[in-house]
C-alpha positions as CSV (number, residue, x, y, z in Angstrom):
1,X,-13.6,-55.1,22.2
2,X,-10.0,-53.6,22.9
3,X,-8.7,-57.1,20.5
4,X,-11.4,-55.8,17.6
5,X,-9.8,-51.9,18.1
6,X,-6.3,-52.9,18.3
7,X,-6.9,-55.4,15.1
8,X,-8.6,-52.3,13.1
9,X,-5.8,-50.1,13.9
10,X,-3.0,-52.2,13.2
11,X,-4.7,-52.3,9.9
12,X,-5.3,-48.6,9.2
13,X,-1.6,-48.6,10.2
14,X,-0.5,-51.6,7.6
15,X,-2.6,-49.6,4.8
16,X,-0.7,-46.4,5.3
17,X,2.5,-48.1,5.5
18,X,1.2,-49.3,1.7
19,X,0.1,-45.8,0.8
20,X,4.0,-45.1,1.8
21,X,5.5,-47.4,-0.5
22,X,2.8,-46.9,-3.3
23,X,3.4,-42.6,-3.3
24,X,7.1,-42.5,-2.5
25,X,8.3,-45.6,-4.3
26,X,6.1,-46.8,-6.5
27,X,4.1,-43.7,-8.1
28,X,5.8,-43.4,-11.6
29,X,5.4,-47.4,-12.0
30,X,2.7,-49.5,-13.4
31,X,1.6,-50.3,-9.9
32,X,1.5,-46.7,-9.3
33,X,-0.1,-45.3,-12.2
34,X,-2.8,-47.8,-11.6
35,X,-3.7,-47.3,-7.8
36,X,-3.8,-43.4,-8.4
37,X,-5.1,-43.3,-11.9
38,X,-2.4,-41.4,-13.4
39,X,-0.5,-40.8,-16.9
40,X,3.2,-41.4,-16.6
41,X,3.6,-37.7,-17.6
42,X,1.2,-36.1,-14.8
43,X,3.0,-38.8,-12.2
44,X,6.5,-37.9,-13.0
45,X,5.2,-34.2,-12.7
46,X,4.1,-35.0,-9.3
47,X,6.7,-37.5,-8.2
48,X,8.3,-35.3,-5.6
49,X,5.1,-34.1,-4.2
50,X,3.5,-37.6,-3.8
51,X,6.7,-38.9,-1.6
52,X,6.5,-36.3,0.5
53,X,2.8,-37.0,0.7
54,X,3.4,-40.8,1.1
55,X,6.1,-39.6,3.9
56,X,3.1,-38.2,5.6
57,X,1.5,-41.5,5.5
58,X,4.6,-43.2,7.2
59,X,4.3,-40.8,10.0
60,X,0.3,-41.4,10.7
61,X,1.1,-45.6,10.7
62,X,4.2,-44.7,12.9
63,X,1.8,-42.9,15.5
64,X,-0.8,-45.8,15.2
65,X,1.7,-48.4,15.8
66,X,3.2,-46.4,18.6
67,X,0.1,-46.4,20.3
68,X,-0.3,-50.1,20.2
69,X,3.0,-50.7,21.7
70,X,2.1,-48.6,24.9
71,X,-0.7,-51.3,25.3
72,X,-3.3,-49.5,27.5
73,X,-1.5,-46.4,28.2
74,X,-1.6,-45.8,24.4
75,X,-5.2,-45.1,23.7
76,X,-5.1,-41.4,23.9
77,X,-2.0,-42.1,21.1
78,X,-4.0,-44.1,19.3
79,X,-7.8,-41.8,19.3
80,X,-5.2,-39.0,18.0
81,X,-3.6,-40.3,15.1
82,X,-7.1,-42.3,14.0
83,X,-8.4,-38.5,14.4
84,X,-6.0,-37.4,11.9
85,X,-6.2,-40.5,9.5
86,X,-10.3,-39.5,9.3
87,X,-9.8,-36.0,9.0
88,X,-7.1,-36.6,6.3
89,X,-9.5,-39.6,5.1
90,X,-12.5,-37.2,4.5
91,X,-10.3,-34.1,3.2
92,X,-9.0,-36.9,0.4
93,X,-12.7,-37.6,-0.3
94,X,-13.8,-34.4,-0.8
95,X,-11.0,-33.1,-3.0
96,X,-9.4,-36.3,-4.5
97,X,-11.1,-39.4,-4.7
98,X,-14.7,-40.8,-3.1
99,X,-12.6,-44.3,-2.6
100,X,-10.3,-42.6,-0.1
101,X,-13.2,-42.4,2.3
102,X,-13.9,-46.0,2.0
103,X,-9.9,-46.8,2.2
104,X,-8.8,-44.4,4.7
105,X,-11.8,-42.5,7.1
106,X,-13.9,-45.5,7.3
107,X,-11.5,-47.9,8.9
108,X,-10.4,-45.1,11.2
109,X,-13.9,-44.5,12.3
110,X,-14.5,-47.9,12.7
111,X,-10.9,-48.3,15.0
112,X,-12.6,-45.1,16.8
113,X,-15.8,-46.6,17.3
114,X,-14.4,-49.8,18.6
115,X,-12.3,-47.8,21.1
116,X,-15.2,-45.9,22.5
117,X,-17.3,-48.9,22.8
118,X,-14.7,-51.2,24.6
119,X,-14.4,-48.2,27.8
């Protein structure tokens, strides 16, 4: 079980390294525009917010592989930041888009799930 969790988290990490790129490099792009549904006017309005939103991302991916490298002693590392992926996860769903709870708070609860079950 500890191989499934560390698998799911390295993913929820990978897919927030992505959200990085996508809102702090990519946003006014075609690539962009397309993952967040926006105009090129609303995402040039928003550029400087959405990198510092996608800088956020980097620092939740950063925790999550943090916690893997400490192996073991990183579970407690790893339970927090997949706390604060959901929470962000279902906060995005509520007030955004439904699809971030499928892309985001589902694969955390499912790395937290795997975590409590492999104890």
């Amino acid at each position: 079980m500890q191989i499934a969790a560390n698998v799911v988290i390295a993913l929820v990490a990978l897919i927030h390294v992505y959200i990085l790129v996508l809102e702090m490099f990519l946003w006014t792009t075609p690539t962009g525009l397309r993952a967040f549904g926006l105009t090129p006017e609303k995402a040039a309005d928003s550029k400087v917010l959405a990198a510092n939103q996608g800088l956020y991302n980097g620092f939740l991916a950063a925790g999550l592989l943090w916690g893997l490298s400490l192996g073991a002693a990183g579970t407690g590392v790893k339970v927090f930041f997949l706390l604060c992926v959901l929470v962000a996860g279902l906060y995005g769903a509520a007030t955004a888009s439904r699809r971030i709870l499928y892309v985001q708070a589902l694969p955390a609860a499912i790395g937290l799930a795997l975590i409590v079950l492999g104890r």
